[in-house]
C-alpha positions, 0 to 999 in steps of 0.5 A: 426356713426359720429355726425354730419353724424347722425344730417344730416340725422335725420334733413333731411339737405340733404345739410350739408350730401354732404358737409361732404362726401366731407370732410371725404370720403370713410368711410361715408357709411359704418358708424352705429349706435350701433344697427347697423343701416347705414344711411338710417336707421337714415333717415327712422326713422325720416321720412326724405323722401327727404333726403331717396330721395337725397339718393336714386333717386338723387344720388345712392350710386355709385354716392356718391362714384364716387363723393368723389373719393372712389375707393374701395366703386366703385369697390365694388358697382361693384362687387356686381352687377356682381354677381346679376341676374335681370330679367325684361320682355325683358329678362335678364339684366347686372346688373353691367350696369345697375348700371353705366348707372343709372343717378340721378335727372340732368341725370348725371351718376357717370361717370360723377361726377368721371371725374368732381373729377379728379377721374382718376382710377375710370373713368378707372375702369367705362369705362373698364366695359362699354366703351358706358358710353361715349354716355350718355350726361347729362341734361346741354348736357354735355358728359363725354368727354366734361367734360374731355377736359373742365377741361384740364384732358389731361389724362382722355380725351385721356382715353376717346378716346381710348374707343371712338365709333360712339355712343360716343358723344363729344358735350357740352351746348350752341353748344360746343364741346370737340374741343371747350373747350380743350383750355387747352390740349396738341396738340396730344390730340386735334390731338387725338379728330381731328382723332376721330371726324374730323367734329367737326372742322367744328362744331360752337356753338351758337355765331357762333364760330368754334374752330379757333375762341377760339384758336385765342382768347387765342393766342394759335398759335400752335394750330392755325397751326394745324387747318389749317393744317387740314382745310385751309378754317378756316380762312375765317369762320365767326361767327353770327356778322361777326367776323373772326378768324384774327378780334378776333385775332386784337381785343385780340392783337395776334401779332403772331397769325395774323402773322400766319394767314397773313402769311398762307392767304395773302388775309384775310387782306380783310376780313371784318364784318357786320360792314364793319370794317377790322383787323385794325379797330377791332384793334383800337377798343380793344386799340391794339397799338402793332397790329396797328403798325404791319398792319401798318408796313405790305407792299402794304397796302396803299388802306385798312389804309383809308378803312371806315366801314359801317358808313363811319368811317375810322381807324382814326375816331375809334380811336378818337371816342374811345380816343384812343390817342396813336394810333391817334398818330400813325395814324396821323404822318402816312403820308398815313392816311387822316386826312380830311376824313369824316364819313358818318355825315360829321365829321372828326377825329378832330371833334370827338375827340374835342367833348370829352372836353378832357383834358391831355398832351395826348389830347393837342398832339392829338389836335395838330397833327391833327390841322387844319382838322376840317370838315365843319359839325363841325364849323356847330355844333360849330356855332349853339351852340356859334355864332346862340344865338349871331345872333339872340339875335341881329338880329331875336329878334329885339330891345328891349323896355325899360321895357324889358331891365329893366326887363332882367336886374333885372332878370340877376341880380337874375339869375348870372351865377352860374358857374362864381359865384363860380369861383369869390368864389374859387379865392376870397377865395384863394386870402384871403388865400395868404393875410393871409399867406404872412402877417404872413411872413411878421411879423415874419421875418426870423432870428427874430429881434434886441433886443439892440443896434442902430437897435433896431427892425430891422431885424438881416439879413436885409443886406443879399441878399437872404433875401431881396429877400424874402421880396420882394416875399412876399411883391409882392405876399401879394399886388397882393393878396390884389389887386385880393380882392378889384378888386371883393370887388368894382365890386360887390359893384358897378356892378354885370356885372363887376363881371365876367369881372375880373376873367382873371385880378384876375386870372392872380394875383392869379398865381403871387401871388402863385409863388411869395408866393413860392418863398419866402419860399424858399429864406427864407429857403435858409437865415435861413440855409446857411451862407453868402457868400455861395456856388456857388451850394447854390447861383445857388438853388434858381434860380433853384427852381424859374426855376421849380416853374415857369414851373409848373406855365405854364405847365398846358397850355398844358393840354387843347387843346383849351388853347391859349398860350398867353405867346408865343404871336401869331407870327409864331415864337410863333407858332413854339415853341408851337407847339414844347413844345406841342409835348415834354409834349405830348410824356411825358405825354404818357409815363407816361401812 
């Protein structure tokens, strides 16, 4: 006997016993001892009564030989049983079917653990000798031909099938049928289950799904085709929430099974859940861009792009509440969509998405495709949170007297807005960074100083262009920097209200300061590694890094839809050209999603 087959059934380890059957296979139950004992002997001798009982009463034999695909140990167990005679009170009993219809502790019987192994031969062995094993369900309601399609044993379920009686049973847990879980089967198989039990097409489990429902989830339009040859009413079965095959199909982005069911059923364009939300809501709310773009593309569809759900919410006010930007892109340059439809709170499309503080190329485009179409709630919403404190600190508080002035004073003092506080931090430390930074530049010159001669401590390439630009770079870049420093060092000193007044000022040097910084690496590098007067290409590159440092520097207005662009000023001319880059960075960034 095998060691560790004899420690598991001296110790009891019920456990580590199966993990070994299922390692070594057939021989196990026939393996001793050298006094010839098997291994109930082992088990007996120790008093290991749960291990006896796993044995015996969870599992027979047979279940352990079905389990671990032993054909030879089945066919004997079998054999053996014809051959036996019981006799019980009613009379005489097959005592081979007897023995395939004993079920363990879960109410499995070894059908059931050979279907679940894949154990073909012996699955056809167990239904030759009793075809009505296929009407014994399990504790979990699990029948063997459930387990068969479940798996997607195309071959053992048609095997199934062609013992198939009105006593056999195709039902599975939780209201499923064979129907339901042979996703995975060819269709003249679930042609096969059709023909055998025609009800169950119609059979829901316990979320309301009918196996239309389950094909449409998973795209399978063959099988969509067949179902509905068999059942064109289908299409409009809906489960407990209301949801339709098309709805399921919208949600998972089928685009060929909505095509299918359309196609088959023009009207199930107007089915709707307990939401009142249609196809192309469900749609926008599984991110489907593809499905949108094909409703949209679909004919005479005008009257259901602006249908509103039951809380008044329209295509375009889904995709907003979702930040679905590329759809609210789609939506928005539709000219059949209302950009100005109001839910049932009164917001608009805009009024939602603003709500998000989105930021991004992809939320600028937004904002600017749907400008304009802010609702009335909305400006409420924004007016009591911005302009009510304004009114009534001057208007319903009335004036104050002198103490409470003093007071308010000494506290605002204690109490500095913090979030402006560590912004004044941030750009004090960045501005004493560039300080630092464009100082040492200055000091070490690029191509070092004269050590002789009449320009005795002057710079060697003094007389070069490119390095006289980068003196003048660093020299801005090293003021600005200093003067963004003393701007917050006075108004500290003097005020703690002026504080916050140069953050714009500051910040404004700071961004010069950066670029001037970066400019001047590159013109220091351009002068220590090319020799006058150059290439055209070599005189062109640094005007082109200044090009592309420079649009750095301003490309990140477009990223926040509530940005003012103050470099475009305000004039119409302004507002055509904002808009214009708007759109240009918008379609970039979503391309770059």
């Amino acid at each position: 006997m095998h060691p560790k087959v004899y420690e598991a059934a001296k110790s009891g380890d019920f456990d580590s016993f199966e993990t070994i059957i299922s390692g070594n296979g057939e021989d196990i139950f026939h393996q001793t001892t050298p006094k010839e004992n098997n291994i109930l002997h082992v088990a007996a001798q120790y008093k290991q009564v749960n291990f006896i009982e796993g044995l015996l009463h969870w599992d027979t034999p047979l279940h352990l030989a079905a389990k671990v695909g032993s054909y030879r140990a089945v066919r004997a167990f079998i054999d053996l049983a014809k051959s036996l005679h019981w006799v019980v009170k009613n009379g005489q009993v097959n005592a081979c079917k007897e023995l395939l219809r004993k079920q363990n502790l879960h109410k499995d019987t070894a059908l059931h653990h050979a279907i679940r192994g894949g154990h073909h031969w012996i699955v056809k062995l167990m239904i030759k000798e009793d075809s009505q094993l296929c009407g014994f369900t399990n504790a979990a309601d699990e029948s063997p031909l459930y387990i068969a399609a479940n798996r997607g044993l195309s071959c053992t379920t048609k095997l199934i099938l062609g013992t198939f009686s009105l006593s056999s049973s195709h039902k599975g847990p939780k209201g499923l049928t064979a129907l339901h879980a042979g996703i995975s089967l060819s269709l003249t198989v679930w042609e096969k289950i059709m023909e055998k039990r025609p009800e169950a097409i119609r059979e829901e489990d316990d979320m309301g799904w009918r196996p239309l429902h389950y094909v449409t989830y998973f795209g399978k339009v063959e099988a969509v085709q067949l179902l509905l040859q068999h059942d064109n009413s289908a299409t409009y079965d809906l489960d407990k929430e209301g949801q339709s095959a098309l709805h399921i199909a919208a949600f998972r982005g089928h685009i060929n099974v909505i095509d299918e069911l359309i196609t088959s059923f023009p009207d199930a364009c107007d089915i709707i859940n307990n939401k009142g939300q249609m196809a192309l809501h469900v749609a926008i709310m599984g991110g489907q861009v593809s499905v949108v773009k094909y409703i949209l593309g679909m004919p005479n569809q005008e009257d259901l792009i602006n249908e509103q759900d039951t809380d008044g919410n329209t295509a375009l006010h889904l995709a907003a509440l979702h930040k679905e930007n590329d759809i609210i892109d789609i939506l928005a340059r539709d000219k059949r969509v209302d950009r100005l439809a109001k839910n049932k709170d009164h917001l608009t499309a805009l009024d939602i998405f603003s709500a998000h503080e989105e930021i991004g190329f992809g939320a600028r485009n937004v904002s600017y495709l749907l400008e304009g179409s802010h609702g009335i709630s909305g400006f409420q919403a924004w007016f009591i949170e911005h302009g009510k404190k304004r009114l009534e600190k001057h208007f319903v508080q009335g004036q104050p007297s002198l103490s409470t002035i003093i007071g308010n004073n000494i506290a605002n003092r204690d109490n500095f807005d913090l979030s402006k506080k560590s912004i004044v931090d941030v750009q004090l430390l960045v501005a004493a960074l560039i300080a630092t930074v464009s100082f040492t530049a200055a000091v070490a010159m690029p191509g070092g100083y004269n050590n002789d001669g009449p320009n005795r401590g002057m710079a060697i390439l003094a007389g070069r262009a490119d390095f006289q630009a980068f003196v003048l770079c660093n020299s801005v870049a090293f003021l600005l920097s200093v003067l963004a420093i003393i701007l917050h060092c006075q108004s500290c000193a003097f005020s703690y209200r002026q504080e916050p007044k140069y953050i714009p000022t500051v910040g404004g040097c700071i961004e010069v300061a950066i670029a001037a910084m970066g400019l001047a690496y590159i013109f220091g590098m351009f002068t220590v590694l090319t020799r006058p007067p150059g290439s055209t290409a070599e005189r062109v590159a640094p005007y082109i890094a200044y090009g592309f440092l420079s649009t750095l520097c301003f490309i990140y207005e477009f990223t926040d839809p509530e940005a003012h662009l103050w470099l475009l000023g305000s004039s119409p001319r302004g507002g055509y050209i904002r808009k214009f880059l708007t759109v240009i960075f918008g379609w970039a960034g979503s391309a770059n999603q």
